[in-house]
C-alpha positions as CSV (number, residue, x, y, z in Angstrom):
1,X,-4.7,0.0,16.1
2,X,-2.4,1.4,13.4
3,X,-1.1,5.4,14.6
4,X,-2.5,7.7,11.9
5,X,-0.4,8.8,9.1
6,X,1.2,12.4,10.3
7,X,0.3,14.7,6.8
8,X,0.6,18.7,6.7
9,X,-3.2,18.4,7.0
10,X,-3.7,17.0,10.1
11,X,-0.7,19.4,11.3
12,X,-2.5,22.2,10.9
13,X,-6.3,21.1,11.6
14,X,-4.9,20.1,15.3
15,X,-3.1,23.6,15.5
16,X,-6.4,25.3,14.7
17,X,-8.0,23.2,17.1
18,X,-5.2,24.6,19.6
19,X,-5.7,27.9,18.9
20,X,-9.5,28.3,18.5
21,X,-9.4,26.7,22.2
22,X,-6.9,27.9,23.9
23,X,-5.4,31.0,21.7
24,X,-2.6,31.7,19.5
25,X,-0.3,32.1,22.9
26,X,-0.6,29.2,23.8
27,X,0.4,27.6,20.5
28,X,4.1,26.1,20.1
29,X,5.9,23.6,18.1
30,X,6.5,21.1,21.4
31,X,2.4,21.4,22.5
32,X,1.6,20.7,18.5
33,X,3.4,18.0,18.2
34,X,2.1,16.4,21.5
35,X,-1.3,17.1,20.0
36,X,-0.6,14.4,16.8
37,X,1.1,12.8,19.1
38,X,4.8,12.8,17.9
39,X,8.2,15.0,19.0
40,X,7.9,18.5,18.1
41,X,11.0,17.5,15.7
42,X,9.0,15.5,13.5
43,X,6.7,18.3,12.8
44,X,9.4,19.8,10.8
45,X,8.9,17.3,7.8
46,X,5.4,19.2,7.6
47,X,5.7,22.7,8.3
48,X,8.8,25.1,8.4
49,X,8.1,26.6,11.7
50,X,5.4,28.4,13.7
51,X,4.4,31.3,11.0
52,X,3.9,28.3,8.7
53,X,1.5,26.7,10.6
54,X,-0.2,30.1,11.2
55,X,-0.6,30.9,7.6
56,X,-1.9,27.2,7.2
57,X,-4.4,27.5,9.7
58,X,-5.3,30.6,8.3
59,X,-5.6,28.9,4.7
60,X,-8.1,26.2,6.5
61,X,-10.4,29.0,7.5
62,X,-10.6,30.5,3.8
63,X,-11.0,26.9,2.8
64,X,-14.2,26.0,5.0
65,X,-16.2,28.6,2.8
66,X,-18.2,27.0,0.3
67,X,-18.1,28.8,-3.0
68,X,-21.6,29.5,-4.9
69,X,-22.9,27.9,-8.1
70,X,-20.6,30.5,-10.8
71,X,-23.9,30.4,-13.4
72,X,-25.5,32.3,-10.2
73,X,-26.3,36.2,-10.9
74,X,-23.2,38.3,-9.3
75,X,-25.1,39.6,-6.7
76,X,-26.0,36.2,-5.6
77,X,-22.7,34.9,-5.8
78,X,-21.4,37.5,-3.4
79,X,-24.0,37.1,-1.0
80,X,-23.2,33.7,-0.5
81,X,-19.9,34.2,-0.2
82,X,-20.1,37.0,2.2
83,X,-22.0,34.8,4.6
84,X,-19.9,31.9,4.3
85,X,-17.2,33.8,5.4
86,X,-18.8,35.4,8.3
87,X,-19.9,31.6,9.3
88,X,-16.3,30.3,9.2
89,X,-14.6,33.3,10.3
90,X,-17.0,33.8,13.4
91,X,-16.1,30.1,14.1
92,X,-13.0,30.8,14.0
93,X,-12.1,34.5,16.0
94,X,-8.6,34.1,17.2
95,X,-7.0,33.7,13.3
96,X,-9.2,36.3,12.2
97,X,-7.4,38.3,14.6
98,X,-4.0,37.2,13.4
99,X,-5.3,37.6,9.7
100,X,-6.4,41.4,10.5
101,X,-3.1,42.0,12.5
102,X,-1.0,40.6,9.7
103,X,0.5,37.7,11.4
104,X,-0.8,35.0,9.0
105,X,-1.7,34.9,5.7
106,X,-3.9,32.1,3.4
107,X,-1.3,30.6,1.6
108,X,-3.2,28.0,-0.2
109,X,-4.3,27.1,-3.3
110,X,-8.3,26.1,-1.7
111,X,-7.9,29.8,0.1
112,X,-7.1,31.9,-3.1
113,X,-10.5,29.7,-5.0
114,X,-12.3,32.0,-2.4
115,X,-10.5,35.5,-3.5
116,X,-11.0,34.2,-6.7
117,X,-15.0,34.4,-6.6
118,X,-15.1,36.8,-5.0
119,X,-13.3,39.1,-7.5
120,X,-15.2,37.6,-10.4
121,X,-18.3,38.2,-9.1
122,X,-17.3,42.2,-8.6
123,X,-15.5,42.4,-12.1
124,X,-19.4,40.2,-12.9
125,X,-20.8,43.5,-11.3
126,X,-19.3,45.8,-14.1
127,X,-16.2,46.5,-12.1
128,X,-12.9,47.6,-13.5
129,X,-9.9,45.7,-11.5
130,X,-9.0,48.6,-9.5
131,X,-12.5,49.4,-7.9
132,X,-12.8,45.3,-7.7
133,X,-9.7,45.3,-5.8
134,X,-10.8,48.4,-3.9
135,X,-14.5,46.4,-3.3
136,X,-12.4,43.3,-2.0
137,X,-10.8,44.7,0.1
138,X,-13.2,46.4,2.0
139,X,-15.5,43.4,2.0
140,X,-12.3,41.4,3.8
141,X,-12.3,44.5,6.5
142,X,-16.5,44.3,6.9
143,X,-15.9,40.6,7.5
144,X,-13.3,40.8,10.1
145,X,-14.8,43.6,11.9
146,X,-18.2,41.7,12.3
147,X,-16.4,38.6,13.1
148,X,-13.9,40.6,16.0
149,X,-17.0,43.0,17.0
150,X,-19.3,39.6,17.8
151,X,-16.6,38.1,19.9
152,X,-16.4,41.2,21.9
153,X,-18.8,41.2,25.3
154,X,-18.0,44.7,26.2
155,X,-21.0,43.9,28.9
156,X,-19.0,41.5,30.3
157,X,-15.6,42.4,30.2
158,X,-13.2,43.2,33.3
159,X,-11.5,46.4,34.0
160,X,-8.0,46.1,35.5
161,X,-10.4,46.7,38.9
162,X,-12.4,43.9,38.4
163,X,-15.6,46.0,37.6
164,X,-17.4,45.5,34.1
165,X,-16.3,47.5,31.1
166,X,-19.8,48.6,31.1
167,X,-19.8,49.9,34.1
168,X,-16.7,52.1,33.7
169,X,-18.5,53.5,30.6
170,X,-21.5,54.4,32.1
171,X,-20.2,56.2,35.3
172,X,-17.4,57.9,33.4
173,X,-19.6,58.9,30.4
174,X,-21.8,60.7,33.0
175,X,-18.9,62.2,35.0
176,X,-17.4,63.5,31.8
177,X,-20.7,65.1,30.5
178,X,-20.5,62.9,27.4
179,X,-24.6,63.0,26.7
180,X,-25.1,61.4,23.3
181,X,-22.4,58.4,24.6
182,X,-23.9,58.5,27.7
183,X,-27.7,58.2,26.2
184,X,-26.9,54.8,23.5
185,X,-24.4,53.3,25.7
186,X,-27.6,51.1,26.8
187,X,-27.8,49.7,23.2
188,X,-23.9,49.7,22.6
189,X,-23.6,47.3,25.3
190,X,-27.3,45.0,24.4
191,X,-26.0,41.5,23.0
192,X,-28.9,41.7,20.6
193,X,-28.0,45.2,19.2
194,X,-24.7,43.8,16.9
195,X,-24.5,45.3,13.6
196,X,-27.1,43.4,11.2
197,X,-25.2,41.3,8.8
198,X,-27.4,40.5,6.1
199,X,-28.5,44.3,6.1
200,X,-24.8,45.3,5.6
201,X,-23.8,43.0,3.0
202,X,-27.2,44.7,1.0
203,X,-25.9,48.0,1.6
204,X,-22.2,46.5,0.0
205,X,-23.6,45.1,-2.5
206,X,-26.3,48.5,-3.4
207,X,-22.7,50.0,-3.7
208,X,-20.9,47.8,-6.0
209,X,-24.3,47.9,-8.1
210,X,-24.0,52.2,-7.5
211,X,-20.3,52.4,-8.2
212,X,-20.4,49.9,-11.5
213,X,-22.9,52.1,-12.8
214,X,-20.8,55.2,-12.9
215,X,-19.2,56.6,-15.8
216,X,-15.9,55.9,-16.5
217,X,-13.5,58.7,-17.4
């Protein structure tokens, strides 16, 4: 059977493999090109060099988002674009990491279709470009957060002891007469008691609708 044809593409959709199963450490040049199956020289003719492939892998998450129907009301459009997001960028936590911590960036033409819609559908919403640059903006950091904050399992999580996280919190929340912590700390640490997605985007979007409604000076 005839090896397959080594392209940028398939470059980056094994690193991204790489990272979203065994993390961005773990990534290098040599284990990369073992993945496609060719010297880590080779890879070379495809990328420039690790923060390459990051910002490609990066581009691959922004390009997984499907973009709406543009003859859709704003609103709509937004929606669907928030979710999308959330569905690729929960799938994929380690690059949203590297996105929020400024270590890759979507440098692709697929990626900026996404930034594209969504900014239309704000300046759509009655925006000027500064408040829908403002809007974007926060929508990116809502995104990330809920993406980071579902891959967190504070319950679960180790201490350098070995205890759970959660356990730490209770018994030093108690010993450091921290009542209100001490008294939700049952719900922070519930699987079933994440932030409500669809809820939030309504609340962004009830404040794009507020904010375009203002008067401008």
């Amino acid at each position: 059977m005839a090896r397959e044809t080594l392209t940028r593409g398939r470059v980056l959709r094994a690193a991204l493999e790489l990272v979203d199963t065994e993390g961005v450490a773990r990534l290098s040049m040599r284990r990369l090109g073992t993945a496609v199956g060719v010297e880590a020289m080779s890879l070379y003719n495809h990328v420039s060099g690790k923060r390459d492939v990051l910002d490609g892998v990066a581009a691959l998450v922004f390009e997984e988002i499907a973009l709406p129907d543009p003859a859709l009301p704003w609103p709509d459009r937004l929606r669907t674009l928030a979710h999308g997001a959330q569905a690729s960028f929960l799938a994929h936590p380690v690059v949203v990491g590297l996105l929020a911590g400024g270590q890759a960036d979507p440098r692709s033409r697929g990626a900026l279709r996404f930034i594209d819609a969504v900014l239309g559908s704000l300046l759509d919403a009655g925006l000027d470009d500064r408040a829908a640059a403002r809007y974007y903006r926060s929508l990116l950091g809502l995104l990330f957060g809920s993406a980071l904050a579902r891959t967190a399992d504070v319950a679960e999580s180790p201490d350098v002891s070995g205890d759970s996280i959660a356990d730490w919190f209770r018994d030093t929340a108690a010993a450091e007469n921290l009542p209100h912590l001490s008294r939700v700390l049952p719900a922070l640490i519930d699987a079933d008691c994440y932030p409500d997605f669809g809820h939030e985007i309504e609340i962004f979007v009830a404040g794009v609708r507020a904010m375009a409604a203002l008067p401008r000076s």
